[in-house]
KOLVEX-543587 format. One record per residue: residue in one letter; x, y negated, z negated of N, C-alpha, C in turn; residue number from 1. Coordinates in pm, 1 decimal. Layout:
// residues N
{'a',{X,Y,Z},{X,Y,Z},{X,Y,Z},NUM}
...
END
This chain:
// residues 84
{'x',{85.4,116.9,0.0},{0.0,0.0,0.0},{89.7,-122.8,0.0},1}
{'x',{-6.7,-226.5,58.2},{121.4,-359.8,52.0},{115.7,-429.2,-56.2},2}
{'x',{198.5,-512.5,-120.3},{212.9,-587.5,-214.4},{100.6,-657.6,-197.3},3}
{'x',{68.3,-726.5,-50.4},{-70.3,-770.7,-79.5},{-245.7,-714.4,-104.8},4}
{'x',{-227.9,-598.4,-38.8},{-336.1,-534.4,-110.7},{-330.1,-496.6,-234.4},5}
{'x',{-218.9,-484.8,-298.4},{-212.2,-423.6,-448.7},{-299.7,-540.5,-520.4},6}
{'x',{-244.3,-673.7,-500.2},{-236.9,-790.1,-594.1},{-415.2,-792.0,-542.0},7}
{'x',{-473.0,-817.3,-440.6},{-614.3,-873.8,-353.8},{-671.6,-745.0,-443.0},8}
{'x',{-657.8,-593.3,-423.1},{-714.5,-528.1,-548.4},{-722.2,-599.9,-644.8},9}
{'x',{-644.8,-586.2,-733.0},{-657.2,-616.1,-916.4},{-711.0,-734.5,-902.1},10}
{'x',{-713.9,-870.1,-842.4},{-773.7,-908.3,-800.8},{-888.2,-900.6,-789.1},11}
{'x',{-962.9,-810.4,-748.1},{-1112.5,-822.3,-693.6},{-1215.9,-752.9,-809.1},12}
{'x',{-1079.2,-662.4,-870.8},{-1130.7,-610.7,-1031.1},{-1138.3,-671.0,-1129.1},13}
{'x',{-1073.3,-764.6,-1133.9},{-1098.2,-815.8,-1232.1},{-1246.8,-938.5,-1177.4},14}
{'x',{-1228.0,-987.3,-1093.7},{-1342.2,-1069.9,-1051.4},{-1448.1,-1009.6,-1065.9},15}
{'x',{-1441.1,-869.4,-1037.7},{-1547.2,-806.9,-1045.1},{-1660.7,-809.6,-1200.1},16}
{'x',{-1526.5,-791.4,-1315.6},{-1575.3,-788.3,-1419.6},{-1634.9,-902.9,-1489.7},17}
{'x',{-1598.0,-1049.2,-1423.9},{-1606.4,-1167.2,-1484.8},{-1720.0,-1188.2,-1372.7},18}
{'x',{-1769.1,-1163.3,-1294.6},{-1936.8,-1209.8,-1194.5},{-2022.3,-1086.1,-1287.1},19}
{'x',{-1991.9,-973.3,-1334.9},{-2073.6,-875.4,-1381.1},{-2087.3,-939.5,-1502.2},20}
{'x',{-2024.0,-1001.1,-1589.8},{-2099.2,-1028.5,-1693.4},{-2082.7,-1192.0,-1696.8},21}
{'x',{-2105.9,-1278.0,-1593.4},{-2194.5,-1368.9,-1566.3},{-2370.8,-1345.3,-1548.8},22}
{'x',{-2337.6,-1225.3,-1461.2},{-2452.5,-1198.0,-1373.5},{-2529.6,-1151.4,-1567.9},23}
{'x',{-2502.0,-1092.7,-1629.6},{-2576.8,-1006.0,-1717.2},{-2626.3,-1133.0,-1816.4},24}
{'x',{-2474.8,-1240.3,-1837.8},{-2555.8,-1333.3,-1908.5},{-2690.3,-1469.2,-1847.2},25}
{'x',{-2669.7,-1492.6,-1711.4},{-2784.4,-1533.1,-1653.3},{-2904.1,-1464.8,-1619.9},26}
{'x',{-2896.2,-1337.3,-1610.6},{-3035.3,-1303.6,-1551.6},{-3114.6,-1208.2,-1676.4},27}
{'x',{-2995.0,-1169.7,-1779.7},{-3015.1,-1068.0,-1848.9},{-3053.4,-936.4,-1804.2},28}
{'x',{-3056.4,-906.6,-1671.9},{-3078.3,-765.8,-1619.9},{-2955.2,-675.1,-1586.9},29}
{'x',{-2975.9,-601.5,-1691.4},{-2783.7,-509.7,-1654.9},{-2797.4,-429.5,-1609.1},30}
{'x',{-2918.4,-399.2,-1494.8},{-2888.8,-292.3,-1356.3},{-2834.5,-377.9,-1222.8},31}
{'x',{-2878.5,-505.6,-1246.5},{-2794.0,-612.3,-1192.6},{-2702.6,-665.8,-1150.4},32}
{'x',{-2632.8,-654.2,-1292.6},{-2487.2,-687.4,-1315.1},{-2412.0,-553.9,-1288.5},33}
{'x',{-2489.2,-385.9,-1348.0},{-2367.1,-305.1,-1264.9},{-2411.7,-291.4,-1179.8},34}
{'x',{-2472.7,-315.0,-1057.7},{-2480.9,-312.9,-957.2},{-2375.3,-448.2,-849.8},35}
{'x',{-2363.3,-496.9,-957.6},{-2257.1,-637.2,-874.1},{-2124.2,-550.8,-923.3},36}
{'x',{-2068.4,-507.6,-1038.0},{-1940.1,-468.5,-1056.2},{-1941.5,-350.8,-950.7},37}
{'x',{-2017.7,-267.6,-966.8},{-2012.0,-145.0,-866.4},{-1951.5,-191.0,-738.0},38}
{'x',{-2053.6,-284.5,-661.9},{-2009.1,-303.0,-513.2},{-1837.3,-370.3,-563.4},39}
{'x',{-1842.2,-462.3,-626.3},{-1714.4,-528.7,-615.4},{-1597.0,-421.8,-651.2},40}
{'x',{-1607.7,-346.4,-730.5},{-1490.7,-234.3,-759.4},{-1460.6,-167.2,-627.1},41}
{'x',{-1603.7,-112.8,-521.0},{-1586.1,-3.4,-465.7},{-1519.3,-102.4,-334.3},42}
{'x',{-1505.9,-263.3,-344.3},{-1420.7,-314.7,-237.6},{-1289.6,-325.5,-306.3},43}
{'x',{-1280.3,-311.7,-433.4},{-1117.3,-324.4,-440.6},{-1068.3,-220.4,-431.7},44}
{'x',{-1112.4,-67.1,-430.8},{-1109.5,8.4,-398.0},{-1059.5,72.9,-232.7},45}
{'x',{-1149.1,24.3,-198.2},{-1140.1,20.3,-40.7},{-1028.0,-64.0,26.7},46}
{'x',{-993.4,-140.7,-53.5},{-857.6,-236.0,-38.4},{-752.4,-148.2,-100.2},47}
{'x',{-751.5,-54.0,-174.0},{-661.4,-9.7,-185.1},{-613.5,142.3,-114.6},48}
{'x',{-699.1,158.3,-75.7},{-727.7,267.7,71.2},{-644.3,212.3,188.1},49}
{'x',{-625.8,97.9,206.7},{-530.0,45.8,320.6},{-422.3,80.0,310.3},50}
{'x',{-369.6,140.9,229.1},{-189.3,167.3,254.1},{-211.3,329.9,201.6},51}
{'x',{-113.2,366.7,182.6},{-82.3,523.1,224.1},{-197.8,564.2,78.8},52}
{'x',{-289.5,598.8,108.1},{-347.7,669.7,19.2},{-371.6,820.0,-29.8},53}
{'x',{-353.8,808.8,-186.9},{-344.9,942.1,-255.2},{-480.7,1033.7,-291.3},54}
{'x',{-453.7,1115.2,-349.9},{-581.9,1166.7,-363.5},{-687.6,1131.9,-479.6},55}
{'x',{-577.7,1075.7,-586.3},{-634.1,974.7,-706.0},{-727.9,867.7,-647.4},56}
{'x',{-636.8,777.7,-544.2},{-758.9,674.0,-521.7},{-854.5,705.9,-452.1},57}
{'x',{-866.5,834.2,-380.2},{-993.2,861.2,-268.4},{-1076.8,936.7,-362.8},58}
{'x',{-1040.5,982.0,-439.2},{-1131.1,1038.8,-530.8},{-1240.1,960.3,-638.5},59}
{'x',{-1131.2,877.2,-641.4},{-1173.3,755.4,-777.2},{-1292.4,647.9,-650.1},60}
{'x',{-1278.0,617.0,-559.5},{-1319.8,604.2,-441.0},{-1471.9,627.7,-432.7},61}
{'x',{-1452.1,788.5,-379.4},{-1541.4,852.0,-379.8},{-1659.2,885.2,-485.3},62}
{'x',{-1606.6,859.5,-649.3},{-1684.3,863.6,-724.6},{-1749.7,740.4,-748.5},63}
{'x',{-1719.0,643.5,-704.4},{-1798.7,526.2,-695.1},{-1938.5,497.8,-625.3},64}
{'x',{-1860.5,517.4,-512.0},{-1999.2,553.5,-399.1},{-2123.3,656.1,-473.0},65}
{'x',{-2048.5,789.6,-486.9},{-2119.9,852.8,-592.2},{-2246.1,808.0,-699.2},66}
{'x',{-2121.9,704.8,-780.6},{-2193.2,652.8,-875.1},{-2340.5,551.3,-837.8},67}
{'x',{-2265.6,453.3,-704.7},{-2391.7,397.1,-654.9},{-2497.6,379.0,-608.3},68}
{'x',{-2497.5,543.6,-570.3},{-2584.2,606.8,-465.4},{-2682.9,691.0,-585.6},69}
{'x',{-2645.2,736.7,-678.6},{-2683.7,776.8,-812.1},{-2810.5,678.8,-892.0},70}
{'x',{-2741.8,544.4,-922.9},{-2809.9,414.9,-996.4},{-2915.4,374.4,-892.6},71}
{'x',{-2885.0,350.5,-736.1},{-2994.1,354.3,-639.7},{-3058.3,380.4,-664.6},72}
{'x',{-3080.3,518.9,-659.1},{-3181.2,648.6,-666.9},{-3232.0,598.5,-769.6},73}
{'x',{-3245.9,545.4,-861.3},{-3352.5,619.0,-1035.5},{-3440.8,487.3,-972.9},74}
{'x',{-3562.0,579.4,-1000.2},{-3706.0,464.3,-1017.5},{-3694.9,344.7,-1092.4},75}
{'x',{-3639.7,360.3,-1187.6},{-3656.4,236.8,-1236.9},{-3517.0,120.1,-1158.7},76}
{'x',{-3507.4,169.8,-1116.8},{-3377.6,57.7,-1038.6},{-3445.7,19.1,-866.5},77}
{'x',{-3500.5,130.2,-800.4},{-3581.8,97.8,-703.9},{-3699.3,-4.3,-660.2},78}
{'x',{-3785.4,-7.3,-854.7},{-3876.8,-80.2,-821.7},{-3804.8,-213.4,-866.7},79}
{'x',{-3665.1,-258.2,-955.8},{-3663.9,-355.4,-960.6},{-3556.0,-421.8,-799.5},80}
{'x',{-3510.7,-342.3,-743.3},{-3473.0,-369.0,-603.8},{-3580.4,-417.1,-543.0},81}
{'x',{-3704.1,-369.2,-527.5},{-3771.4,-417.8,-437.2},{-3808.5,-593.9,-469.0},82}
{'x',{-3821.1,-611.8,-570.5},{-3851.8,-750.9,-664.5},{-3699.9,-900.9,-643.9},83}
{'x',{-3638.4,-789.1,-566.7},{-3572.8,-920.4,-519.7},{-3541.4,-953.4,-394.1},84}
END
């Protein structure tokens, strides 16, 4: 990976964590807010997929998507998707 994707990762993780709990203290809805860290992890993620990738990060990767496709799914996250 390049020095600049390393840094644009950690980067985007940590941003990630500071809009997720913005998001939780403005709206107070924390399917919300992990739904904002989720996407934002699974792009620093994906940024770190650009250089020679191992099986740690495709995995760690992959369980994200996982995870998001998971929180999607439950009814109670569907009907508040539709509401926005």
């Amino acid at each position: 990976m390049s020095a600049f994707a390393g840094v644009a990762a950690l980067a985007i993780g940590a941003a990630a964590a500071v809009a997720a709990l913005l998001t939780l203290a403005v709206t107070r809805r924390p399917a919300l807010a992990m739904s904002v860290l989720l996407d934002l992890l699974l792009a620093a993620g994906l940024l770190r997929l650009t250089g020679a990738p191992g099986w740690g990060s495709i995995t760690a990767v992959a369980g994200l998507v996982g995870l998001r496709q998971v929180l999607a799914a439950h009814p109670s996250r569907a009907q508040e998707n539709r509401a926005l």
